[in-house]
Every structure is written in C-alpha cells, then in structure tokens.
Backbone bond lengths (Angstrom), bond angles and torsions (degrees), N, CA, C in turn:
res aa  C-N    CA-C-N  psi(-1)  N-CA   C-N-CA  omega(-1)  CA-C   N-CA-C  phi
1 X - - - 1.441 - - 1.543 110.76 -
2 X 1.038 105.84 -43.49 1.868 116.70 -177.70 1.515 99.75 -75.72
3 X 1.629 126.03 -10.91 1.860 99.52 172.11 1.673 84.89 -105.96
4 X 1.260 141.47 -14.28 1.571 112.79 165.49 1.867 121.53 -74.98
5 X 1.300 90.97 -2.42 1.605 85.04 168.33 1.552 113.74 -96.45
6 X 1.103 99.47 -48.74 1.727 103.17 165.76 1.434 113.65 -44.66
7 X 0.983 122.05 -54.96 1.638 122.98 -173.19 1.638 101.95 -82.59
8 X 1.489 147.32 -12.85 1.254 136.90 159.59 1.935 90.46 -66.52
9 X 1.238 128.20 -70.32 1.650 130.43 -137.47 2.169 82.77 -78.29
10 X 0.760 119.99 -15.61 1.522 119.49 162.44 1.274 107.86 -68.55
11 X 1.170 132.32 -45.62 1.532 142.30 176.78 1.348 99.33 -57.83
12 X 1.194 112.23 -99.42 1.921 119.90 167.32 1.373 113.17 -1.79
13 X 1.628 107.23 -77.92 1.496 112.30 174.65 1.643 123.95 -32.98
14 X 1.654 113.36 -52.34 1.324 102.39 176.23 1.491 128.44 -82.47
15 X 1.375 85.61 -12.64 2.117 92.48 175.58 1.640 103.62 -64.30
16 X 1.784 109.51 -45.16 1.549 112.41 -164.12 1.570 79.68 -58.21
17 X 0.979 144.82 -99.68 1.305 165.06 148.61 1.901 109.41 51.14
18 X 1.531 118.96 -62.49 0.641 138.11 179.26 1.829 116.92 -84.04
19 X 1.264 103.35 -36.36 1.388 88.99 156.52 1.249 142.59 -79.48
20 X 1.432 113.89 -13.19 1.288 122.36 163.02 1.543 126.77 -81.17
21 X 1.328 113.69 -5.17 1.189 131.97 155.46 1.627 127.20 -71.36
22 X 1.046 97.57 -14.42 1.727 124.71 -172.40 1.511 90.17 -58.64
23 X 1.550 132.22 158.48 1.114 151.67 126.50 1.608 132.05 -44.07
24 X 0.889 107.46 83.98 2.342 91.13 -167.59 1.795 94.59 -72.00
25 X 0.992 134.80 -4.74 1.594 112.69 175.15 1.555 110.80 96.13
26 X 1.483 109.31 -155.97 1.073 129.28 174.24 1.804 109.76 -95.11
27 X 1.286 99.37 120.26 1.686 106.95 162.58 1.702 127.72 -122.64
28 X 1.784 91.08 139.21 1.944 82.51 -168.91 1.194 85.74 -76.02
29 X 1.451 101.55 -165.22 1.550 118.09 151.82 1.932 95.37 172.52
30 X 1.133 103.86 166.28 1.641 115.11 170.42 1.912 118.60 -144.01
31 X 0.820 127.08 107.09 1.006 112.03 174.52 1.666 130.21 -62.01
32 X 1.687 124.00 -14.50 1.187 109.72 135.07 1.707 133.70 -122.53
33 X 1.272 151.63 115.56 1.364 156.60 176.14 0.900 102.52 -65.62
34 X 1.547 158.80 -31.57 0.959 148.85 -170.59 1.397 138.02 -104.44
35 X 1.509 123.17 111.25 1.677 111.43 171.77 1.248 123.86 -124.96
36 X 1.164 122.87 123.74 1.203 117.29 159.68 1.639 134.55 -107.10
37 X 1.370 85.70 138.55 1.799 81.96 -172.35 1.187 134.05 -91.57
38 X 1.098 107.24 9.28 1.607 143.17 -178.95 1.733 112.87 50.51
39 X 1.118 116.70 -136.42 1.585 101.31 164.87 1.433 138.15 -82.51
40 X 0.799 110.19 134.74 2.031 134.29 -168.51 1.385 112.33 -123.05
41 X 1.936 98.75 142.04 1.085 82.40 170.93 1.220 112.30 -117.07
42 X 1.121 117.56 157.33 1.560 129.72 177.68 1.464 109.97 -36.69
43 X 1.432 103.51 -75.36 2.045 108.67 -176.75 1.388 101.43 -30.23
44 X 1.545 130.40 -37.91 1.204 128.24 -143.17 1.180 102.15 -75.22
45 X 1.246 139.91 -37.49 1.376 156.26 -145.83 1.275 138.99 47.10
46 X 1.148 141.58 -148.48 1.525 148.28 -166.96 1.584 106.99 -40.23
47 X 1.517 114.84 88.70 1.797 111.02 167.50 1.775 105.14 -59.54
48 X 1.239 110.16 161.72 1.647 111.57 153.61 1.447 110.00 -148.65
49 X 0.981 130.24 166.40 1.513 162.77 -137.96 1.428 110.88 -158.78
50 X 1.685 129.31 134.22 1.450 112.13 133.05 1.664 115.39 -128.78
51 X 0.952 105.32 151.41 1.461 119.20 171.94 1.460 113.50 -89.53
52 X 1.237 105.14 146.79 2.261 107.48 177.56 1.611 98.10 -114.97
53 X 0.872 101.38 118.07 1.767 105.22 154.54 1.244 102.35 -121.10
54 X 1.355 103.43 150.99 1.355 135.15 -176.97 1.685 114.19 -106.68
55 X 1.243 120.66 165.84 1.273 139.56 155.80 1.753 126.48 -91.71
56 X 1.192 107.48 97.06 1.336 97.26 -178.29 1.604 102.40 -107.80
57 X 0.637 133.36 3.57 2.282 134.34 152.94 1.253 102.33 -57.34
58 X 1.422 107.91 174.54 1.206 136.46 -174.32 1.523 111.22 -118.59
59 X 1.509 123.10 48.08 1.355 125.92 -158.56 1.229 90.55 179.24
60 X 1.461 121.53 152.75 1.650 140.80 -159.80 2.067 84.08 -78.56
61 X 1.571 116.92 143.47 1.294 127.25 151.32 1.305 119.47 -95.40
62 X 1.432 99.62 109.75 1.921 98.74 160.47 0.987 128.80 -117.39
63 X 1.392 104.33 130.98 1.584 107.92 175.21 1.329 110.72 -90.15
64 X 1.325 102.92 125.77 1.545 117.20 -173.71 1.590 108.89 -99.81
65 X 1.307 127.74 -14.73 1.477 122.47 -179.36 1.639 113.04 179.59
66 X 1.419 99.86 130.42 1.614 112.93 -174.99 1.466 123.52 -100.11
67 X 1.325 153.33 123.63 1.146 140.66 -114.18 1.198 96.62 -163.97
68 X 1.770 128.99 75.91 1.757 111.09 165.97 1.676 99.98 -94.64
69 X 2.055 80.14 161.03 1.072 100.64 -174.60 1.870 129.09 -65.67
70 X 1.329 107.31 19.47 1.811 113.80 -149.13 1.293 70.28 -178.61
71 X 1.596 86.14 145.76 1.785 122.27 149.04 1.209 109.12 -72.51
72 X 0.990 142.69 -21.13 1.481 147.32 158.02 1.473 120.53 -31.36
73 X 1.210 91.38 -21.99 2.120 112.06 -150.97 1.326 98.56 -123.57
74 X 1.504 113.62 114.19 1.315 111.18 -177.78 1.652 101.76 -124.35
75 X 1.401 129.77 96.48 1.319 149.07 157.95 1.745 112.54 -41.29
76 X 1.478 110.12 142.68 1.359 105.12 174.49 1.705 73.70 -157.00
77 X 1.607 89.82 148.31 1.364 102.12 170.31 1.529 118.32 -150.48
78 X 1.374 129.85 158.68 1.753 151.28 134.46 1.925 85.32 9.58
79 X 0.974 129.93 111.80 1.750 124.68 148.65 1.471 103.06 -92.30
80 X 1.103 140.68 -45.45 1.699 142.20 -151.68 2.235 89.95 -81.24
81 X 1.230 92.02 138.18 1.647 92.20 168.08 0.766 95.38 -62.33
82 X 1.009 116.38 151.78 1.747 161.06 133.10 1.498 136.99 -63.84
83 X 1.539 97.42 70.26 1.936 113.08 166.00 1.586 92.11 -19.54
84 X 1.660 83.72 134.70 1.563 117.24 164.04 1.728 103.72 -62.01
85 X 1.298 119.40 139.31 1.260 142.03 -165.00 1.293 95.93 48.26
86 X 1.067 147.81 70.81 0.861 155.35 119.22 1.727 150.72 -106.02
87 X 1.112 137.97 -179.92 2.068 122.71 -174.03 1.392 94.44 -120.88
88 X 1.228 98.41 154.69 1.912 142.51 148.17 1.460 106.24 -131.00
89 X 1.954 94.48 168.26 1.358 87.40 176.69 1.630 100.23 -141.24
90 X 1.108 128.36 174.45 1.049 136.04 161.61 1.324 128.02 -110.85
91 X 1.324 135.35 108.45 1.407 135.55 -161.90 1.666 96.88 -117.19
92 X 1.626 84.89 123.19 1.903 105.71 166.57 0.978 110.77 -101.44
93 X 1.712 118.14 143.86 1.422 130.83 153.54 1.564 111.53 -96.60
94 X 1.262 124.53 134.87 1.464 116.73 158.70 1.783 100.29 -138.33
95 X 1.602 76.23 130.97 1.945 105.00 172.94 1.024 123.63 -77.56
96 X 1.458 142.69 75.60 1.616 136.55 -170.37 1.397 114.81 -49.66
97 X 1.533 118.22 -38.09 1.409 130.24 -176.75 2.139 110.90 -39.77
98 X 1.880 86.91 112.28 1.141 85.87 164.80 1.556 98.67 83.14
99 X 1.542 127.77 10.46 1.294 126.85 -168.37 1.908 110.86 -136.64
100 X 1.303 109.27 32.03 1.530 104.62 -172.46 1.278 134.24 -53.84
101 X 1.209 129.27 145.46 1.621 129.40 -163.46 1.677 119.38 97.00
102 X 0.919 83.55 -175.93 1.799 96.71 173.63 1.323 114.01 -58.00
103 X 1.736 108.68 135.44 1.617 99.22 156.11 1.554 125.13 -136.04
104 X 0.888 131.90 -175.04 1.479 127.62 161.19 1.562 100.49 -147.28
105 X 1.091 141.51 167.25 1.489 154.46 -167.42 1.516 101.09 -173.99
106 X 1.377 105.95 143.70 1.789 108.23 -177.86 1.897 84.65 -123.07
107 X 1.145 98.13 155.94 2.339 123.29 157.15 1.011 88.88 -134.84
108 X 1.280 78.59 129.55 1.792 122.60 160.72 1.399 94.75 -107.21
109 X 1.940 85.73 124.68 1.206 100.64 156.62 1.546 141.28 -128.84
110 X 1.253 115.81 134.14 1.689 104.18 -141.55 1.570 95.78 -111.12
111 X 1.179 123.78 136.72 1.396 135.35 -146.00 1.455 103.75 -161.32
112 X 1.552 114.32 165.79 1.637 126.49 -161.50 2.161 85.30 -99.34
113 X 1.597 97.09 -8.45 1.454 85.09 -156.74 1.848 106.22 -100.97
114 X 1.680 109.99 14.76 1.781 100.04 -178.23 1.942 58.63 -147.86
115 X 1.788 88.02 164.32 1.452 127.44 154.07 1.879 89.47 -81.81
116 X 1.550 119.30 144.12 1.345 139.61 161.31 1.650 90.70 66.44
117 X 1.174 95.34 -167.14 1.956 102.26 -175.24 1.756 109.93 -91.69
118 X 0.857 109.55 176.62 1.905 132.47 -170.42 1.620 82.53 -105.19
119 X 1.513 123.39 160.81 1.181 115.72 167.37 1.354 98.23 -123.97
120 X 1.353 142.86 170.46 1.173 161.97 -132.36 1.617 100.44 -174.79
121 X 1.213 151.98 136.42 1.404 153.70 130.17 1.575 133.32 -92.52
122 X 1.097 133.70 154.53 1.626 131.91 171.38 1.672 85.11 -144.65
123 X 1.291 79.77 149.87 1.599 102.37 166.19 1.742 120.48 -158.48
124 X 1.421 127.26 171.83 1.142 116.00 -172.44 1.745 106.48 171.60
125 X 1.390 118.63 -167.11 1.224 105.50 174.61 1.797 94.88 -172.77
126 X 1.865 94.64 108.92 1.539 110.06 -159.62 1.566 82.08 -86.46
127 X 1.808 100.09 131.35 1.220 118.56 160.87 2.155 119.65 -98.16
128 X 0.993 110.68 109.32 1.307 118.15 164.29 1.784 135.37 -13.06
C-alpha cells in the first residue's frame, strides 16, 4: 500500500512539475478599458482616445485585428508584436457628427494573447 502511494504522489509531483514548466504565451491585458468623454460637442468634431495594453506572457503579442462596434469608431492600432512586458496602444476616433445624445461603442480586440476578443469601451454624450 505504501509503494502505491509513493508511486501515485510521484505521478502528481512530476505532472505539477511539468506544467509549470509549460510556456503560457502571449497575454493582453490593460489596466484601463474604459473612457469616457463625457460631453462633446458635435460642431467640434472627431474626439480621440488611446488605450495601452500591455503584454504580460512570455511570447511576442499580436494584434491581428481591431473591431469597433459603429462606423462611427475608427480604431488604429500597434502592427509590430509586442515583447512580453512590454506596451501597444490602441487609438480610437469617434465622430459625433450627426450622432446626438449618449453613446457607448465597444473594440474588439483580437490578439494571439486571449481566446475571443479583449473589449475596449468609449462612451460620452454628444451635445448639439
């Protein structure tokens, strides 16, 4: 009984072992998603924003494609990977013109470093 326990926690031991040896990749992350631009005015035109995400993996981050929610929303982003511990950024345009009231808009951003997209938000409320 005492060499099938030894030889199970020998098992265990080298699995923990080996998975922590594993590579985790590339990871986004941002420490803030959120902006708001509060009130705007329309005449004024095109607000912009950028967001920084970082790389916290151990493997180059690429962003392969930027995704707002509206034609309104014009995304520009980082093309060159992105060294682990290291920044990119993501820069939004939003056009109030022709858009009065409140808004919110989400980017998706689709990357080697999440399964599905990262989300990104803007929000605001274009005054006339």
């Amino acid at each position: 009984m005492k060499q099938v326990i030894f030889i199970l926690m020998a098992i265990f031991l080298a699995t923990g072992t080996a998975f922590s040896q594993q590579e985790e990749g590339a990871v986004i992350a941002a420490d803030v998603t959120t902006h708001d631009f509060g009130e705007i005015n329309e005449k004024d035109g095109k607000v912009t924003h950028s967001f920084t995400v970082k790389n916290e993996g151990d493997a180059p981050l690429i962003i392969t494609r930027v995704i707002a929610s509206c034609g309104c929303t014009t995304p520009e982003w980082t093309k060159e990977p992105i060294a682990p511990g290291k920044e990119g950024t993501i820069k939004v345009t939003f056009d109030p013109v022709n858009r009065p009231g409140p808004f919110a808009k989400t980017i998706s951003v689709y990357s080697n470093g999440k399964k599905g997209s990262f989300i990104f938000t803007i929000r605001g409320d274009v005054k006339q």
